[in-house]
Residue frames as qw, qx, qy, qz and C-alpha x, y, z in Angstrom:
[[0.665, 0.076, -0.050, 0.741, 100.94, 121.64, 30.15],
 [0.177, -0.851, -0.217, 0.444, 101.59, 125.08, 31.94],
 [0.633, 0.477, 0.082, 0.605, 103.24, 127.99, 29.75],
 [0.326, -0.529, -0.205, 0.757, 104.61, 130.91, 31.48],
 [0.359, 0.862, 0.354, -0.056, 102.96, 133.86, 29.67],
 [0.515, -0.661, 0.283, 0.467, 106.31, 135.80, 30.08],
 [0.289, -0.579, 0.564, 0.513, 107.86, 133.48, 27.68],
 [0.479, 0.656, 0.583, 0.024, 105.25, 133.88, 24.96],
 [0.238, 0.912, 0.319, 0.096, 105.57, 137.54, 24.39],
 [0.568, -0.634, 0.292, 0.435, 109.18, 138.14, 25.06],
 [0.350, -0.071, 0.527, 0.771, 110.09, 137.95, 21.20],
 [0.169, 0.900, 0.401, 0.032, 107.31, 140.40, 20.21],
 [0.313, 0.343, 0.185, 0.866, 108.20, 143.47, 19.16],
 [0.319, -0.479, 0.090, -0.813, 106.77, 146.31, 21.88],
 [0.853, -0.254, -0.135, -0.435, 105.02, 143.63, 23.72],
 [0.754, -0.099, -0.495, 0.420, 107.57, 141.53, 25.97],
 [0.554, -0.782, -0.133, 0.250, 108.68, 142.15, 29.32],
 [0.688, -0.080, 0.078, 0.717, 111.95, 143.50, 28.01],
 [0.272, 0.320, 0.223, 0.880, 110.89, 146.02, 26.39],
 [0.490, -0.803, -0.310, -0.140, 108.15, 146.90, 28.86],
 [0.718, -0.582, -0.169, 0.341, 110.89, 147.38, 30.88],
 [0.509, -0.112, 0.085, 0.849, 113.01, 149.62, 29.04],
 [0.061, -0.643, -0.429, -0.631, 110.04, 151.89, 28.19],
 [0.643, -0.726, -0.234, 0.074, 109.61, 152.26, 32.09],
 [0.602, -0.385, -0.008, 0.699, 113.41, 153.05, 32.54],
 [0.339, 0.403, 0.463, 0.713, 113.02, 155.50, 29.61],
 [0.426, -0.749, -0.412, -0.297, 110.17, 157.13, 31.61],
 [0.645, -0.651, -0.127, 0.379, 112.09, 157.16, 34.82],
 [0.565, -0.022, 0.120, 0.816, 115.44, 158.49, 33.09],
 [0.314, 0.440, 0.366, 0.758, 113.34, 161.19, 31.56],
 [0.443, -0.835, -0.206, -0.252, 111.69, 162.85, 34.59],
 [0.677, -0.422, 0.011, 0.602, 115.11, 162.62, 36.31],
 [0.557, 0.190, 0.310, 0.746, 116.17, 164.88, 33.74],
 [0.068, -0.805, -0.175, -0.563, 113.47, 167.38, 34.09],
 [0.579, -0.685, -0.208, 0.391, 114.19, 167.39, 38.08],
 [0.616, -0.364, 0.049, 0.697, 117.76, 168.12, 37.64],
 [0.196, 0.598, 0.430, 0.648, 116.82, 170.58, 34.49],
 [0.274, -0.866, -0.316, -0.275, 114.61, 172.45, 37.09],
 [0.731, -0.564, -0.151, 0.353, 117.10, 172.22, 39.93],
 [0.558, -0.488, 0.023, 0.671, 119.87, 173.65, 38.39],
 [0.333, 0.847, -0.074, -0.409, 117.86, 175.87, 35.65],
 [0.161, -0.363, 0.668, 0.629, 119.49, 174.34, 32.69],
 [0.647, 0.497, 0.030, -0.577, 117.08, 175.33, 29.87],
 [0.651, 0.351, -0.579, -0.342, 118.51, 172.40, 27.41],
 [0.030, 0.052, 0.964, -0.257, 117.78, 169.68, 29.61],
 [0.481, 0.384, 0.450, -0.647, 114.52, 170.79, 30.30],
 [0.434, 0.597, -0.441, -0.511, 114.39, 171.09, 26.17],
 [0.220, 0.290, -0.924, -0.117, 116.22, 167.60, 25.78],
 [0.092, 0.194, 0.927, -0.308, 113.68, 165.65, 28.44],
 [0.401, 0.429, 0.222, -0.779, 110.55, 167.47, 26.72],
 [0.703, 0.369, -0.402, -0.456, 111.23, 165.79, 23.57],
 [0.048, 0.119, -0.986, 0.106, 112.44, 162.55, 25.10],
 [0.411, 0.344, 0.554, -0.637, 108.99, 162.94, 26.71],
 [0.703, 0.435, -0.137, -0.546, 106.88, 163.80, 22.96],
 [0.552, 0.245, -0.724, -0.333, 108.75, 160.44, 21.16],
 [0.111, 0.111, 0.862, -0.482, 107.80, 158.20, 24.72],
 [0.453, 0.325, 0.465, -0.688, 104.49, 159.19, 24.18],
 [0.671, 0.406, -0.511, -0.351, 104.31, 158.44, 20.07],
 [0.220, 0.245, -0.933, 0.147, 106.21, 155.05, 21.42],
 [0.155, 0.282, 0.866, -0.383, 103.22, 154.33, 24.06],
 [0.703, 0.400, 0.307, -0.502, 100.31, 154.89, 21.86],
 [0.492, 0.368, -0.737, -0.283, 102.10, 153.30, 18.80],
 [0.115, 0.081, -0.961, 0.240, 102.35, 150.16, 21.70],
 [0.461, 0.280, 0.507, -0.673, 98.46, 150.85, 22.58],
 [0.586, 0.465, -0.198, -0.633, 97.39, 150.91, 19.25],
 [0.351, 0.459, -0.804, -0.138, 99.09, 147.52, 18.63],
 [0.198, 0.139, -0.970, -0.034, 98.09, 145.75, 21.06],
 [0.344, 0.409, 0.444, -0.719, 94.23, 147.19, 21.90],
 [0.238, 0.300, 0.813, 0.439, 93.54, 147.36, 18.52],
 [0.018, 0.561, 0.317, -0.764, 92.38, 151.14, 19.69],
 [0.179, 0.369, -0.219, -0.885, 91.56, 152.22, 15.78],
 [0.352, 0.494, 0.788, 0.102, 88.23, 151.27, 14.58],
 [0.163, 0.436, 0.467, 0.752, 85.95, 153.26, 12.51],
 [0.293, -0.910, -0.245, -0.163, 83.79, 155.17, 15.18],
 [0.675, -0.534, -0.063, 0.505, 87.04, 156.04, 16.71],
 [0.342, 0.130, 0.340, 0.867, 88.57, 157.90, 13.34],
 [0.107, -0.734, -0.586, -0.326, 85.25, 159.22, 13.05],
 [0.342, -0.893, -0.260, 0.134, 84.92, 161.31, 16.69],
 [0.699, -0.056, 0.263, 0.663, 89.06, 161.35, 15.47],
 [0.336, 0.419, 0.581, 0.612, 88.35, 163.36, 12.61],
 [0.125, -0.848, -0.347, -0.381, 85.74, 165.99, 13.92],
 [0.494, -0.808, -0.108, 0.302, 87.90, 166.55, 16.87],
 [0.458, -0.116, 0.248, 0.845, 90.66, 168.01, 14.48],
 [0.058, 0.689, 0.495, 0.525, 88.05, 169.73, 12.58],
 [0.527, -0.766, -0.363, 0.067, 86.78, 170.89, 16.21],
 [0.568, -0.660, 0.022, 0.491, 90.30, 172.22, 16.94],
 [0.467, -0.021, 0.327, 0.821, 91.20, 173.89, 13.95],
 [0.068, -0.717, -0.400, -0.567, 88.10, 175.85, 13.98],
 [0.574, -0.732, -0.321, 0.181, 88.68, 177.02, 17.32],
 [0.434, -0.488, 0.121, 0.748, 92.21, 178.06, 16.85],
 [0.125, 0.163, 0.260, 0.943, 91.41, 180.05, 13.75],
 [0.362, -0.827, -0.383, -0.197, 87.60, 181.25, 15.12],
 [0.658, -0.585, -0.168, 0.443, 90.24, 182.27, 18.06],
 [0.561, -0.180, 0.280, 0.758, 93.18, 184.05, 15.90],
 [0.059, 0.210, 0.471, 0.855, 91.63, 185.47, 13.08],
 [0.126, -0.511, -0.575, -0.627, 88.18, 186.70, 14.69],
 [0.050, -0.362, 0.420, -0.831, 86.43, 188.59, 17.52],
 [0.639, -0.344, -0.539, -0.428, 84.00, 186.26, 18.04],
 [0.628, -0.534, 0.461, -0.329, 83.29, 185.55, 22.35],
 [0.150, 0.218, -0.952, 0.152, 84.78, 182.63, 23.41],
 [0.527, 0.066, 0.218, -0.819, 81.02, 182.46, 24.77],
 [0.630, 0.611, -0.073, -0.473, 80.15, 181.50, 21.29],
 [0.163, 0.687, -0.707, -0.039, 83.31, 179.78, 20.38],
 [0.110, -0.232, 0.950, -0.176, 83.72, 176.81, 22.66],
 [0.561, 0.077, 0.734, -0.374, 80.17, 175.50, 22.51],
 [0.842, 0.492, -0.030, -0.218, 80.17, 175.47, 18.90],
 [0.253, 0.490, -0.831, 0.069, 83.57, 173.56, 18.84],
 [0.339, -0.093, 0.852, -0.389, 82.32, 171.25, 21.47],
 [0.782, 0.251, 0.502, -0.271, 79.13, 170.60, 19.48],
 [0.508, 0.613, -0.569, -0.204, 81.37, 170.23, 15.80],
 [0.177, 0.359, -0.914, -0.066, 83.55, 167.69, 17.44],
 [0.357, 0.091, 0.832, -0.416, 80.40, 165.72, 19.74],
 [0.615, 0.429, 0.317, -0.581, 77.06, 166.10, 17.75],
 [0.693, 0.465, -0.451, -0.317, 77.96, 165.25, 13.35],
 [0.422, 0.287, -0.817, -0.268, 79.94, 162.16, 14.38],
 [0.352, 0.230, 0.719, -0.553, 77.02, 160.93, 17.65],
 [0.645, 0.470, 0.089, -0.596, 74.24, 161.63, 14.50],
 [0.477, 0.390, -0.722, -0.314, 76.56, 159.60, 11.43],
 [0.084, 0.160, -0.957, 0.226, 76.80, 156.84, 14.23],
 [0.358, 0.196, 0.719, -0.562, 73.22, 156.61, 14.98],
 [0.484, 0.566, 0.226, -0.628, 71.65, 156.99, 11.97],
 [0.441, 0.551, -0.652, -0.277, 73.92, 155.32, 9.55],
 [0.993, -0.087, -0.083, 0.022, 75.29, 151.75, 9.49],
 [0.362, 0.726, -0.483, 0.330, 79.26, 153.21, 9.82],
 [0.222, -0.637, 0.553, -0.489, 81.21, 151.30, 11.29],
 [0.707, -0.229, 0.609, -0.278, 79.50, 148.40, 11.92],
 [0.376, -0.228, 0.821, 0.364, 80.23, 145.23, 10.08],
 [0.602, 0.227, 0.014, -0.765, 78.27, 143.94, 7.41]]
């Protein structure tokens, strides 16, 4: 017996063609908005389609994350140092005179090198 795949995932939640489709029109509606924003210089459009834009994006990794299954434990991990990674930067940046020289490649090796060493050298992460 064939099933049409369609009309599996249609009563999902995020995950049917319906709502695939209104995420797409959502998308379209909101770049229409920045055009016409730009076109005729109205700064609260621009405003209005910027945050349409930020809760789309929460909406399509909420819908990744659901149905990839995108958060494991080496992921939080590289997760985790890259906030570290960026919150030493912006205050290494703000509050000091340090080169940027100096700066970025020790951000880059915060967020790349402690969780590349836990993963290799530990057992995190992997089942047991």
């Amino acid at each position: 017996m064939c099933v049409n795949r369609s009309e599996t995932n249609d009563g999902e939640f995020f995950s049917g063609r319906t709502a695939t489709t209104a995420l797409a029109a959502a998308y379209v509606t909101v770049g229409i908005g920045f055009w016409i924003g730009l076109l005729m210089g109205w700064f609260r459009l621009l405003v209005a389609a910027l945050g349409g834009t930020a809760v789309l994006v929460v909406v399509s990794l909420y819908i990744a994350v659901r149905r990839e299954g995108l958060v494991t434990a080496e992921n939080a991990l590289f997760a985790a140092f890259a906030l570290v990674a960026t919150g030493l930067l912006l205050s290494l940046s703000a509050f000091t005179d340090v080169s940027s020289e100096f700066v970025f490649p020790l951000c880059f090796a915060v967020a790349g090198l402690p969780p590349y060493l836990i993963l290799k050298y530990t057992g995190y992460g992997k089942p047991t």
